[in-house]
N, C-alpha and C positions, 0 to 999 in steps of 0.2 A: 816323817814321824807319824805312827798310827795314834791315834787320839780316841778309836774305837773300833772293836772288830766288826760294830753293825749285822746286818740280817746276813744269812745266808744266798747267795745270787744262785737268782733263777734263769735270768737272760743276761746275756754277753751281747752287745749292741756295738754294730757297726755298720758305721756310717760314714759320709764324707762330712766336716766339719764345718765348712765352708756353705754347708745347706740352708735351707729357713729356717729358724726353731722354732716356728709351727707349724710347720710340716713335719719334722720330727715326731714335737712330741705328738700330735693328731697319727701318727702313724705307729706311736708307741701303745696310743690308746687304744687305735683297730687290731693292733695283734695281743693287748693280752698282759703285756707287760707286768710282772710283780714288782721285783727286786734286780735294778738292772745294775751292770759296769758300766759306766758311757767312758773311753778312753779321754775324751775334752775333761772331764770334771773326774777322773781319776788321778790323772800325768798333765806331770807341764807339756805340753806341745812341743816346746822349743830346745828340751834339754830330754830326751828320753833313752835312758841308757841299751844300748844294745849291741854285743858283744857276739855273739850266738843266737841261733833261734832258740836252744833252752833257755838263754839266760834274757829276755827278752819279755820285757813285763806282761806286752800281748801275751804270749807262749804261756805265762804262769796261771794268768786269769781264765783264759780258753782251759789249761791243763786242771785247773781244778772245777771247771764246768762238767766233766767224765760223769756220766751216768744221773747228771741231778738237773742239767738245765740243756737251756739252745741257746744257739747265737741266733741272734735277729739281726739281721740286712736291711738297712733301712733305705729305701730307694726312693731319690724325689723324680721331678717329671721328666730329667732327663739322665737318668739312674748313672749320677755319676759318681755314687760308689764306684762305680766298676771301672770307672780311669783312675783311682789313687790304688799306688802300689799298697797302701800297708792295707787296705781292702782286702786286696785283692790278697795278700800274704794272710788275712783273719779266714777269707773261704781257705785256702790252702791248708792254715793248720787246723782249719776244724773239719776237713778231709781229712787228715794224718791222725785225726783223734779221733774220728767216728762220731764226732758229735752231730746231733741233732741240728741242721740249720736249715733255715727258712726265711725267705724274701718277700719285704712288704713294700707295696705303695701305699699311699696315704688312703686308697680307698677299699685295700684288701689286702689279702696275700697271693702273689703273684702266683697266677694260672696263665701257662702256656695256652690255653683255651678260652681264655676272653681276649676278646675284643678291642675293650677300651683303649685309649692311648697311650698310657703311664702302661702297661702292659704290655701293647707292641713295643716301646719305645726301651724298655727292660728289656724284649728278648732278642730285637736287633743289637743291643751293646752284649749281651752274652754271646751267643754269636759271633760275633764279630771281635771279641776279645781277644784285642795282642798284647803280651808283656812287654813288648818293645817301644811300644809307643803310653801305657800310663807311668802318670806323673806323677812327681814325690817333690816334697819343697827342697830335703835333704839331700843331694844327688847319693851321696855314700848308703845312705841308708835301701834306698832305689838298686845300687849294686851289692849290698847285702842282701838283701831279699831274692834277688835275682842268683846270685851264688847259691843260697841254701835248698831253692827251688829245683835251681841247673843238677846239683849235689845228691837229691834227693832219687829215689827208686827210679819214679815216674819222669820226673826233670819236669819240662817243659811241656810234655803230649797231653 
């Protein structure tokens, strides 16, 4: 039940759920953040209808981001956004959409050219990114994302 249409979103936030939440939010404050979606405090975790990539709550909040906002990535020190599938399915469809996205550590926005740890530590898991090995709580949902992806122009490369 909507109880209010609220502001217009500016950032689409994804994240692993399972993180610190002060490293979140400290990471929402170094990128900028206005008006975010956090999927934890939009959707029940446990119950999230998904039938399709269009019909797919992610897919509608990414689809109405087009031309007005970014998704933000939020990566802690051992950037493990990038082992949960529905992540890894939010860079996907905001590749399919052209939206604007961008990767934070808690201490910036990730530059292939620094140093620091949380930044080597982000670009050895990119890198090194397989969809056959991230994990999802829901297996079903892990082989839906994996269909749509297999399915799609690109697939898998």
């Amino acid at each position: 039940e909507l109880l209010h249409r609220g502001q217009k979103i500016t950032d689409f936030i994804s994240h692993n759920w399972a993180g610190h939440s002060w490293d979140l939010v400290r990471t929402l404050q170094v990128a900028e953040v206005k008006c975010a979606w956090i999927c934890t405090m939009a959707l029940n975790q446990h119950a999230i209808p998904c039938l399709s990539l269009k019909s797919s709550p992610f897919y509608h909040a990414l689809r109405n981001m087009a031309g007005t906002g970014r998704v933000v990535m939020v990566l802690d020190k051992d950037a493990s956004a990038l082992t949960r599938i529905w992540c890894v399915f939010e860079v996907w469809v905001s590749r399919s959409l052209r939206l604007t996205f961008q990767m934070f550590v808690p201490s910036g926005e990730l530059n292939f050219l620094r140093g620091d740890k949380e930044c080597r530590t982000a670009r050895d898991r990119i890198v090194s990114l397989n969809l056959a090995n991230v994990e999802c709580s829901v297996e079903e949902d892990k082989k839906m994302i994996l269909g749509i992806i297999d399915e799609s122009d690109g697939g898998r490369e």
